[in-house]
TORPA-4810 file (N, C-alpha, C, O; in nm, 3 decimals):
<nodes>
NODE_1_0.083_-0.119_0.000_0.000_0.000_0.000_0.087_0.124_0.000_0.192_0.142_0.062_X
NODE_2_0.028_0.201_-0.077_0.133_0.375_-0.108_0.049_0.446_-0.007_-0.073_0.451_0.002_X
NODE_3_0.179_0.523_0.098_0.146_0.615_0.195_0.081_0.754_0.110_-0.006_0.841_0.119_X
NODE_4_0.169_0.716_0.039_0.124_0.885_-0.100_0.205_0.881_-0.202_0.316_0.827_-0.204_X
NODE_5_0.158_0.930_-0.278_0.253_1.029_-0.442_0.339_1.042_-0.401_0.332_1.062_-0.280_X
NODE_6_0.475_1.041_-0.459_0.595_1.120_-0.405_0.563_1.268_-0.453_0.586_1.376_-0.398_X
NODE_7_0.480_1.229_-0.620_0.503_1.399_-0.667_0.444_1.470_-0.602_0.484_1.586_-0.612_X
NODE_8_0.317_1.448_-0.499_0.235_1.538_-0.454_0.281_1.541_-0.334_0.331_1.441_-0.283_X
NODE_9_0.268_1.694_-0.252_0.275_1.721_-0.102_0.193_1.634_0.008_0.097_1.589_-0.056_X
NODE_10_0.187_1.603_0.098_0.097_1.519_0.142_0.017_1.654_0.256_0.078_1.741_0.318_X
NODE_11_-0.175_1.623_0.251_-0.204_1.776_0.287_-0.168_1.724_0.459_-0.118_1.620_0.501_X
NODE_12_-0.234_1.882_0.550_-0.170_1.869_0.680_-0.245_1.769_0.751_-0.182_1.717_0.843_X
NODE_13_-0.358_1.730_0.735_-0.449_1.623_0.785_-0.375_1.539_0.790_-0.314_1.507_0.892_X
NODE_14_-0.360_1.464_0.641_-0.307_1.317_0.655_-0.194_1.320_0.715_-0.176_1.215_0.777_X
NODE_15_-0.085_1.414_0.727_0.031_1.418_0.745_0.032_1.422_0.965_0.121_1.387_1.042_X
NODE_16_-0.076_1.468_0.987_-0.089_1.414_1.174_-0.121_1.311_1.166_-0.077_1.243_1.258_X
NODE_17_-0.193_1.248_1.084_-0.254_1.123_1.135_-0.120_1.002_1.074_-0.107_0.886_1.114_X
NODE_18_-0.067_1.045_1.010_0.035_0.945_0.984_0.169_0.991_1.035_0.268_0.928_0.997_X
NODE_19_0.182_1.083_1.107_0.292_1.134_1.157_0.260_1.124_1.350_0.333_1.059_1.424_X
NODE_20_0.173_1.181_1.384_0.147_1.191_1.565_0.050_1.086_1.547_0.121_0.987_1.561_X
NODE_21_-0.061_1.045_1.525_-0.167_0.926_1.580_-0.087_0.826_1.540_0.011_0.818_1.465_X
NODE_22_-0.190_0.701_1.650_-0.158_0.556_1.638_-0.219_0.502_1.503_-0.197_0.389_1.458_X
NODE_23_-0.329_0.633_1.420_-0.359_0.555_1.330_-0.561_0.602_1.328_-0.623_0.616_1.434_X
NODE_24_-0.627_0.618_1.188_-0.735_0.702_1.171_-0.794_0.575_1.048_-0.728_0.520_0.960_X
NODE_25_-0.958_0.554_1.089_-1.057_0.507_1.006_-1.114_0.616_0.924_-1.135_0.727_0.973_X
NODE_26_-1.137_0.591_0.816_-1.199_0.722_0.747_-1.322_0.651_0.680_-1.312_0.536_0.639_X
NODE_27_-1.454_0.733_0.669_-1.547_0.693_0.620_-1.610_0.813_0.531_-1.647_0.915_0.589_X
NODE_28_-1.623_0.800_0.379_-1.568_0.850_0.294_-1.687_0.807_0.163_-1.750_0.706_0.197_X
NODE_29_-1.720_0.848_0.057_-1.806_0.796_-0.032_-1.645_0.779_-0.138_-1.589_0.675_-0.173_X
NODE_30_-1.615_0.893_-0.160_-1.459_0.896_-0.254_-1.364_0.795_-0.210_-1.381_0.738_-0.102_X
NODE_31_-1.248_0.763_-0.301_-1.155_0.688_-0.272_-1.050_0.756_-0.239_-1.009_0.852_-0.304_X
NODE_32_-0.977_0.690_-0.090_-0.872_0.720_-0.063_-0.707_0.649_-0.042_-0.705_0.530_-0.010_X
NODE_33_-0.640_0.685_-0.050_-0.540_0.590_-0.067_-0.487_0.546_0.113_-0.458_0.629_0.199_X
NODE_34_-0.488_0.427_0.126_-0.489_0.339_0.228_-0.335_0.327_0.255_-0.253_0.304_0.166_X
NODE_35_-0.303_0.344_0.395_-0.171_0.276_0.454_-0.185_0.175_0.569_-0.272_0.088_0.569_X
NODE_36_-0.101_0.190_0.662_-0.094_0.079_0.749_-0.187_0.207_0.851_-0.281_0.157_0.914_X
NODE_37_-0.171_0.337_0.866_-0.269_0.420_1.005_-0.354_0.428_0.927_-0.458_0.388_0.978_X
NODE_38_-0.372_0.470_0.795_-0.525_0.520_0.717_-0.587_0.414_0.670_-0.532_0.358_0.575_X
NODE_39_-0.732_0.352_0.728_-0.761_0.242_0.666_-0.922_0.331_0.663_-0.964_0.419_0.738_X
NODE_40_-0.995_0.255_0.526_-1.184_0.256_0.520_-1.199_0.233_0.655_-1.099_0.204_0.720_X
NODE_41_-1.333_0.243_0.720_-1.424_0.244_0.826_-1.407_0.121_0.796_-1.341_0.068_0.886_X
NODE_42_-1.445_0.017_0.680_-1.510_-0.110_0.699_-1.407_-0.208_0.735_-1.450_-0.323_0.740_X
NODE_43_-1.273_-0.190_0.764_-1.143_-0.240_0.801_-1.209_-0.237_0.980_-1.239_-0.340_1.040_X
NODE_44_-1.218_-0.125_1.027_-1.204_-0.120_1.163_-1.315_-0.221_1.269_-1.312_-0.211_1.392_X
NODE_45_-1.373_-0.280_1.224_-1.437_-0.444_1.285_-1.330_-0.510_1.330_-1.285_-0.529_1.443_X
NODE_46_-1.293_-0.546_1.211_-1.239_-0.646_1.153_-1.039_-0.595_1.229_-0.966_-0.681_1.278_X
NODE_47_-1.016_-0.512_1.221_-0.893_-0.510_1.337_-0.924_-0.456_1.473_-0.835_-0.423_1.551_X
NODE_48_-1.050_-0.446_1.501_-1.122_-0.440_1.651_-1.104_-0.581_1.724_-1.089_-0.586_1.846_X
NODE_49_-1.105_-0.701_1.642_-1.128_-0.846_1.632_-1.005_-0.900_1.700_-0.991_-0.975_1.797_X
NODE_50_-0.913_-0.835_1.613_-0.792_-0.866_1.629_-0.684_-0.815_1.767_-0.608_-0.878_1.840_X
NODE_51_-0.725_-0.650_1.757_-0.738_-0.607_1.901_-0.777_-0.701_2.031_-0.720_-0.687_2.139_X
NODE_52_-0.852_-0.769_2.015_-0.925_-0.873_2.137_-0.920_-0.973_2.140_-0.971_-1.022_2.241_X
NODE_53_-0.871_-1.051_2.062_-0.776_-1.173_2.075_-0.708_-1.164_2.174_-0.627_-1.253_2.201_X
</nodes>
């Protein structure tokens, strides 16, 4: 998975949440590009799951 473009700046949003947080669900109609902190809403079950193991 691509954190980002190299050619493009990354804006200041994504750049806290992948820089200071443990990590952000986004729920979104548009597509966004996914890393290991930025995942869809419909991911976060499903590593809630895993959390509690």
């Amino acid at each position: 998975m691509c954190i980002r473009d190299r050619d493009k700046p990354m804006n200041k949003s994504r750049a806290i949440v992948e820089v200071d947080l443990d990590g952000a669900y986004v729920m979104s109609s548009l597509p966004i590009k996914e890393s290991d902190k930025i995942k869809t809403f419909d991911k976060f079950v499903k590593d809630l799951k895993k959390l509690l193991k």
